[in-house]
C-alpha positions in Angstrom: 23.3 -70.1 -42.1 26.1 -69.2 -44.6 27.5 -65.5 -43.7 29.5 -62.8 -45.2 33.2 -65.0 -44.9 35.6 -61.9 -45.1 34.2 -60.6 -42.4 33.2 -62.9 -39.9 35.9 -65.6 -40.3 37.4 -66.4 -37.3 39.9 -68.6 -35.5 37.6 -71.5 -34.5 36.5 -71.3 -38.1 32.7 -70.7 -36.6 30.9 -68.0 -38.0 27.0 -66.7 -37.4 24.9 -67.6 -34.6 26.5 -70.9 -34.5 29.7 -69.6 -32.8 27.3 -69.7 -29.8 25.7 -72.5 -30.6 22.4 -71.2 -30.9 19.9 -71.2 -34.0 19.4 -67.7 -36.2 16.1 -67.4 -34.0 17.4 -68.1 -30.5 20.2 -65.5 -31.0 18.4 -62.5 -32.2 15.9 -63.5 -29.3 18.3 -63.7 -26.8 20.3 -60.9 -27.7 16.8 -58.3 -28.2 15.7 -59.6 -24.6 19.5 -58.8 -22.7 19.5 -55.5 -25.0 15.7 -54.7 -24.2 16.7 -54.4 -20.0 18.1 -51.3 -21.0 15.0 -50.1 -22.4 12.4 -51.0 -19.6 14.9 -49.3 -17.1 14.0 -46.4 -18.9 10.4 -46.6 -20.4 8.7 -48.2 -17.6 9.6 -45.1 -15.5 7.8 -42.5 -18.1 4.1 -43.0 -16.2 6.0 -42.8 -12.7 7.6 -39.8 -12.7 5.2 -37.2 -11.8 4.3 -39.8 -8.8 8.4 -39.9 -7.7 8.1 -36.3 -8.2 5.2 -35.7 -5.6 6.4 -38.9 -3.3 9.9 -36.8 -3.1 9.4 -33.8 -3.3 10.8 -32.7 -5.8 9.5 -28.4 -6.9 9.8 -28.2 -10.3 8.1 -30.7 -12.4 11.5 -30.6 -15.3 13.8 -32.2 -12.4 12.2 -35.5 -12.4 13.4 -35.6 -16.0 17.0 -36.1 -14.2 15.6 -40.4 -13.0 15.6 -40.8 -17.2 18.7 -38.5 -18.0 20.8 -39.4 -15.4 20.3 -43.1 -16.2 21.5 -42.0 -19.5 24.2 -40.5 -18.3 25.8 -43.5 -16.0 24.9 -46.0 -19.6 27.4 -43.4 -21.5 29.9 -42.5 -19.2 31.1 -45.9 -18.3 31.1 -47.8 -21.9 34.7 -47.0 -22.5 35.9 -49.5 -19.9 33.6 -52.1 -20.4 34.8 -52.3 -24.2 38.5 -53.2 -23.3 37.3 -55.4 -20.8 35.4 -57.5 -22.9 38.0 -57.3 -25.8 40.1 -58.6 -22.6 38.6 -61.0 -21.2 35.8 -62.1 -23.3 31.7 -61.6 -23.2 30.5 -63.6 -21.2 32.0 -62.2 -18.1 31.3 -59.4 -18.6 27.9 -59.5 -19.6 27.0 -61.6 -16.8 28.5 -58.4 -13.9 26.5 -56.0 -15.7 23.6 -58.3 -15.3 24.4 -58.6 -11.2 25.1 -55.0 -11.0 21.9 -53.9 -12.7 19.8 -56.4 -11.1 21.0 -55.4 -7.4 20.9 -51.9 -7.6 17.6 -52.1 -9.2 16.7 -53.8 -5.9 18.1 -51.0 -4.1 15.8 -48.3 -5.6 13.3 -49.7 -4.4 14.5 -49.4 -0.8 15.0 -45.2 -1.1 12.9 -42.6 0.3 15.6 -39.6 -0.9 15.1 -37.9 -4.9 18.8 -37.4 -4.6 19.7 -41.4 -3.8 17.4 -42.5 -6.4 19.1 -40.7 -8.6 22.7 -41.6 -7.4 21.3 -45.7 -7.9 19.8 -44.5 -11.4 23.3 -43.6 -12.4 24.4 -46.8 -11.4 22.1 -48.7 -13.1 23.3 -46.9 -16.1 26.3 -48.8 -15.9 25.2 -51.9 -15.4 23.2 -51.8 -18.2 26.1 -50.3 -20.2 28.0 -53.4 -20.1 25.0 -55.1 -21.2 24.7 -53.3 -24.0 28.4 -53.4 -24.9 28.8 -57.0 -24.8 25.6 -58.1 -26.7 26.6 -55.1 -29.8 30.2 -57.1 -29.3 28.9 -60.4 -30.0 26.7 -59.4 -32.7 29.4 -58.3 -34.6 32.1 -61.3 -33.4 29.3 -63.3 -35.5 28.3 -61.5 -38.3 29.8 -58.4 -40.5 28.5 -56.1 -42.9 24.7 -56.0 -44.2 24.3 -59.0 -42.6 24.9 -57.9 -39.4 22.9 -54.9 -40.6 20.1 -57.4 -41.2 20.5 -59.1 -37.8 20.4 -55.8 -35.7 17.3 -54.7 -37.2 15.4 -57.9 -36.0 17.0 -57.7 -33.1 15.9 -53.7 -32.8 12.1 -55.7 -33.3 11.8 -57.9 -30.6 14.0 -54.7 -28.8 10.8 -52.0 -29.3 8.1 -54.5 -27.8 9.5 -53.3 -24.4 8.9 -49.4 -25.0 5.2 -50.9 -26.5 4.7 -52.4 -22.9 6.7 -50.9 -20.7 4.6 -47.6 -20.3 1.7 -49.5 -19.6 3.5 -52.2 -17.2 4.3 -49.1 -15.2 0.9 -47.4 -15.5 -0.8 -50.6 -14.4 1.4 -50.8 -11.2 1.5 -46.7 -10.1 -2.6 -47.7 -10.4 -2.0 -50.9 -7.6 0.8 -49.8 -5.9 3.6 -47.1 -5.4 6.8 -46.8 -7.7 9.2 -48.7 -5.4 7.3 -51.8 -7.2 8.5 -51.0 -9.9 12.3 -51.3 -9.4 11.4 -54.4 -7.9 9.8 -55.8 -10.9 12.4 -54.7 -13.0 15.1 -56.4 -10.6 12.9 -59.3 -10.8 13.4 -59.8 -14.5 17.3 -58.6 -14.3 17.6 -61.9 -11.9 16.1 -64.0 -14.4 18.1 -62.6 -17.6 20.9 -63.6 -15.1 20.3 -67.1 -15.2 19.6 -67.2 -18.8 22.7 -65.7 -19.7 24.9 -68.0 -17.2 22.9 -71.3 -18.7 22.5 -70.0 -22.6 25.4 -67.8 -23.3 28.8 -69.2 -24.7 32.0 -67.1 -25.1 31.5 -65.1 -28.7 35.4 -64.4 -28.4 38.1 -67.4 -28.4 41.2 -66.8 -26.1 43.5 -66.5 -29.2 41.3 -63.2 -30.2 41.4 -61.5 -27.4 43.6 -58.6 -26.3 46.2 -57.8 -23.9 44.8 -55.2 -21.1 47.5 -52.7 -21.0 47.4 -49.4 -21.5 49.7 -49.4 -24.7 47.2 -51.5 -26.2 44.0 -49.7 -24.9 45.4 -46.4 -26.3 46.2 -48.5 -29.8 43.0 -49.6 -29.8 41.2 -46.1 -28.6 44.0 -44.6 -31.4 42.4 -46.8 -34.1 38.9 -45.9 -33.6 39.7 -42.4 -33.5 41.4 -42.0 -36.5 39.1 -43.9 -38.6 37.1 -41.0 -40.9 33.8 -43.7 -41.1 33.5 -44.6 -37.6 34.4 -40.9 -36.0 31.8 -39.3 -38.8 29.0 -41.4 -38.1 29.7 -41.7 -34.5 29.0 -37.9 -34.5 25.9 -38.9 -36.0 24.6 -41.6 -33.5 25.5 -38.9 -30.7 22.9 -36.4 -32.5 20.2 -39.3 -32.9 21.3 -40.4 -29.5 19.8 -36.3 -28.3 16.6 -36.8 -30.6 15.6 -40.3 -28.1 17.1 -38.7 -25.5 15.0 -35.5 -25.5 12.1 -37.2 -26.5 12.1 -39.4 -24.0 12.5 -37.0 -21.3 9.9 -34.9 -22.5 7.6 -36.9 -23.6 5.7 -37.5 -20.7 5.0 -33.7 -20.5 4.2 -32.9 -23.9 1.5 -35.8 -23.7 0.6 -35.0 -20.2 0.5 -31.4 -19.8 0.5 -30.0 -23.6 -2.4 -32.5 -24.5 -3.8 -33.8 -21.4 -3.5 -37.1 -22.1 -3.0 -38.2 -18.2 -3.2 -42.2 -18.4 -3.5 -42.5 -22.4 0.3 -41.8 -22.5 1.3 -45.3 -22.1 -0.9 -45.5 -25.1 0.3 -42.6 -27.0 4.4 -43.7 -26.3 3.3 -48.0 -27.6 2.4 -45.9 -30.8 5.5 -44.2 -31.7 7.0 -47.4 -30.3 5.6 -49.6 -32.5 6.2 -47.3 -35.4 9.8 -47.8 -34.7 9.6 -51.8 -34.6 8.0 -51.2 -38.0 10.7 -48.8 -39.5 13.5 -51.7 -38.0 11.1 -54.6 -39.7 11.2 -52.9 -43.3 15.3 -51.8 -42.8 16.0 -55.7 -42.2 13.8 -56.7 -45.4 15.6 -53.9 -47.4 19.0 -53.3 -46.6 20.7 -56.4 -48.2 19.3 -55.2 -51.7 19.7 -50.9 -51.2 22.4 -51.1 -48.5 22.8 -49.3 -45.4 23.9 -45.7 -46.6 21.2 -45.4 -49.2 18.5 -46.2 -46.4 20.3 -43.9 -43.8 21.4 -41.2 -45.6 17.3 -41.2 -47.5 16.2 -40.6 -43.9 18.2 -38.2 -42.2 17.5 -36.0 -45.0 13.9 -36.5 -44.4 14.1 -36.3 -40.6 15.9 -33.4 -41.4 13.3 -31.3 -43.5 10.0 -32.9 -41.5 12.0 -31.3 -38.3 12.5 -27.8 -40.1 8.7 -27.8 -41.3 7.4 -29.0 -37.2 9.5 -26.1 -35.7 8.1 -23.8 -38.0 4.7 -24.5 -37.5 5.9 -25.0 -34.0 6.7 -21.1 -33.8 3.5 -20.1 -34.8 1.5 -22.0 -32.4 1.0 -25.7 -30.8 0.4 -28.3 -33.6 -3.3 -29.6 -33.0 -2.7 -33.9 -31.7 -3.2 -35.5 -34.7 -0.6 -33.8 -36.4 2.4 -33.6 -33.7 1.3 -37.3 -33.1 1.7 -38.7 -36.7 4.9 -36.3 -36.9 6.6 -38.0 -33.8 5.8 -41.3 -35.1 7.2 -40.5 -39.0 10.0 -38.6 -37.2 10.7 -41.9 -34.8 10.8 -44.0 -37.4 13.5 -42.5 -39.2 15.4 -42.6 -36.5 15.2 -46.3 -35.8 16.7 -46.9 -39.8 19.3 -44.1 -39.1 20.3 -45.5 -35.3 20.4 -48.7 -36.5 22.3 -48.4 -39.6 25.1 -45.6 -38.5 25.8 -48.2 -36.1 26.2 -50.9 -38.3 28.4 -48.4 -40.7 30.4 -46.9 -37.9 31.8 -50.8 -36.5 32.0 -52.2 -40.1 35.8 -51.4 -39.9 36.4 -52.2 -36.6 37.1 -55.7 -37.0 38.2 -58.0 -34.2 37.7 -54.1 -32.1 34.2 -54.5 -31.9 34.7 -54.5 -28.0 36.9 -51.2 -28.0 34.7 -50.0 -31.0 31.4 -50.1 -29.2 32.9 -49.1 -25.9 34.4 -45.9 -27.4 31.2 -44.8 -29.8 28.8 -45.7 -27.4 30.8 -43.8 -24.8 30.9 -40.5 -27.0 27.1 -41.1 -28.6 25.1 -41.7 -25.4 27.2 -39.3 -23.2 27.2 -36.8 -25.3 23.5 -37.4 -26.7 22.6 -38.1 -22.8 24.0 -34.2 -21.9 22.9 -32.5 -25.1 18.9 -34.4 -25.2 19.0 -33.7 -21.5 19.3 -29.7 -22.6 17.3 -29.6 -25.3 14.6 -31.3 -22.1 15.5 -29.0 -19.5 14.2 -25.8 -22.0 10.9 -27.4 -22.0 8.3 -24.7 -21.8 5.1 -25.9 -22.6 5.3 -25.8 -26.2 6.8 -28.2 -28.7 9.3 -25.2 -29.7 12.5 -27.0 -28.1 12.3 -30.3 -29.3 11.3 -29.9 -32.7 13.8 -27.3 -33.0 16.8 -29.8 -31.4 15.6 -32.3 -33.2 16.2 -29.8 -36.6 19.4 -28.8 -35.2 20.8 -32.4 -34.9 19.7 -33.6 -38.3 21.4 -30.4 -39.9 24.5 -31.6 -38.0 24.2 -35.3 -38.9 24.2 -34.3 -42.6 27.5 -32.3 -42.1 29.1 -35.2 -40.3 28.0 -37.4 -42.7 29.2 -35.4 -45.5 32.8 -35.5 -43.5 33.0 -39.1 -43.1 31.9 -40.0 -47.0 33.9 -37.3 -47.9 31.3 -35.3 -50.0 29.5 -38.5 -51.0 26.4 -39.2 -49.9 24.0 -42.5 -50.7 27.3 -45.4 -51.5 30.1 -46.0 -50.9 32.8 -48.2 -52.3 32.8 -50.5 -49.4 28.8 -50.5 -49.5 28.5 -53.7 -51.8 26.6 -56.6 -51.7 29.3 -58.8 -50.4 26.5 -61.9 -50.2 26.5 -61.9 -54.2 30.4 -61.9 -54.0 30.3 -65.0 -52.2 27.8 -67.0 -53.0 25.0 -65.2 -50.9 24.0 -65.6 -47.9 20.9 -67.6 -46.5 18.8 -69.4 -43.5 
């Protein structure tokens, strides 16, 4: 595969998913599966949680949002180290004690009997998974730059949504056999084996000569950098708003399905929809981005999210939506999302250069802690109605379009940078 050479040259002189020594499809395989433990930490818990809220005892019915939001929380929170580390002292290291870390304390849920423990491990799984998630966005862009790496996430972000297709309905299928402990042991189960993948599969994405001092001069150069940098900040504000909209969904969603349309045990169902509507939405960003680039795509859809949130919090107001219509709103809504999520974060690392580590670690730090706390919000004022989310999810698109504004200053849809460096270099192919 020939890639995008001013931006994914490197000392070695390896460039794309050879640098690991892996084919095109081996890579975005590997990476969507490591990538994808985050989400069935979080998805395969959406069936459970009215049974952890009964087993626990746990009064109000909004508190067991806290086993999704507090996983959030621990994910956010703890990126910022995990970015120098890896910038440090590589990857693969650091990817394989997230793995251990996740795996065991998965393990340990299952052992607890207290709300207040489970939570306390769901925080630390959180960070576990966060320096999954670090390293793997690290080595995507150590091996590819631009709309190509564009292209690559968004195939990635396919394999990615088969988990929240499944997930639901993995832990649906063992709340019906068993209790919810079994499921913390399942997911431990495939944590252990991503382990051994990882330590058999996964080279070092970043050669010694690459790498960074750890010092705190050069973590605050670093942390200066990405700071100061109007593309990354701007659209780092705007993958902490689209961080809320998952975020609130999520937590919700098992309520507004449950309890506002009495789905009971179609939800895992009902979520595989919007899921797979995402996996679409990522599908038809990877076929289109090399030719409309990523700030035509993303900056088409937030508007859109924008309006279609305005239009479902006023109707909203006036009443619940009947099924059909919230349903095919969520999914249109979702799908947005996935192009904007995907893209922003594509756009906000493009400058980072050989700070992808440092990059990731501080944007996913701000973006997930900060979408983590606000979503969780926007969740706890659930009243029945779809009233808070649609209006959050209003609120944060309004915001994303000022942010963006900001960053491009005043200039939406290109951007001088935005090019299609593939034709500059002789294009790239498979």
């Amino acid at each position: 595969m020939t890639t995008i050479t001013t931006q994914t040259d490197h000392a070695d002189g390896v460039s794309g998913a050879a640098r690991l020594n892996m084919g095109l499809l081996e890579f975005i395989i590997t990476i969507a599966v490591m990538t994808a433990s985050v989400a069935i930490a979080i998805d395969s818990m959406l069936p459970a949680l009215p049974s952890i809220g009964q087993s626990l005892n746990v009064a109000n019915s909004n508190d067991t949002q806290l086993v999704i939001g507090v996983f959030f929380l621990g994910f956010g929170l703890s990126q910022i180290f995990f970015g120098s580390l890896s910038d440090t002292f590589g990857r693969r290291a650091v990817l394989l004690g997230g793995l251990a870390f996740f795996t065991v304390s998965m393990f340990a849920a299952a052992l607890t009997q207290s709300f207040e423990m489970l939570l306390v491990l769901r925080f630390v799984q959180g960070i576990g998974a966060a320096a999954v998630r670090i390293t793997t966005m690290a080595i995507v862009r150590d091996c590819f730059g631009g709309r190509e790496m564009a292209r690559v996430m968004s195939y990635v972000m396919i394999v990615f949504m088969v988990v929240p297709i499944v997930a639901p309905s993995i832990g649906q299928l063992v709340i019906l056999y068993a209790n919810w402990h079994w499921i913390f042991i399942l997911i431990g189960i495939i944590g252990a084996i991503l382990f051994v993948w990882a330590l058999a599969r996964m080279k070092e994405s970043l050669p010694k000569e690459e790498r960074l001092p750890l010092s705190v001069k050069s973590v605050a150069s670093g942390f200066k950098t990405v700071l100061t940098n109007r593309i990354t900040c701007g659209y780092m504000i705007g993958m902490t708003m689209f961080t809320a909209v998952i975020c609130a969904y999520i937590v919700t969603v098992q309520q507004i399905f449950g309890e506002v349309y009495g789905l009971g045990e179609w939800l895992p169902i009902a979520f595989a929809g919007t899921a797979g509507g995402i996996a679409v939405a990522n599908f038809a960003n990877g076929f289109f981005v090399r030719s409309f680039g990523m700030r035509r795509i993303s900056h088409v859809s937030m508007i859109l999210f924008t309006l279609i949130s305005v239009i479902g919090f006023a109707m909203a107001l006036s009443g619940t939506p009947a099924f059909v219509v919230s349903y095919l709103m969520f999914s249109v809504l979702l799908m947005f999302f996935a192009v904007i999520a995907t893209n922003f974060t594509a756009i906000s690392l493009e400058p980072m250069g050989h700070l992808a580590g440092t990059a990731t670690a501080i944007t996913g730090f701000v973006s997930t802690t900060g979408g983590a706390l606000i979503g969780g919000l926007v969740g706890q004022l659930f009243n029945g109605t779809l009233q808070p989310l649609l209006g959050g999810f209003a609120l944060f698109g309004i915001v994303t379009i000022i942010a963006t504004l900001w960053a491009e200053k005043g200039k939406l849809f290109t951007h001088p940078g935005d090019k299609d460096v593939s034709l500059d270099h002789g294009g790239g192919h498979m």
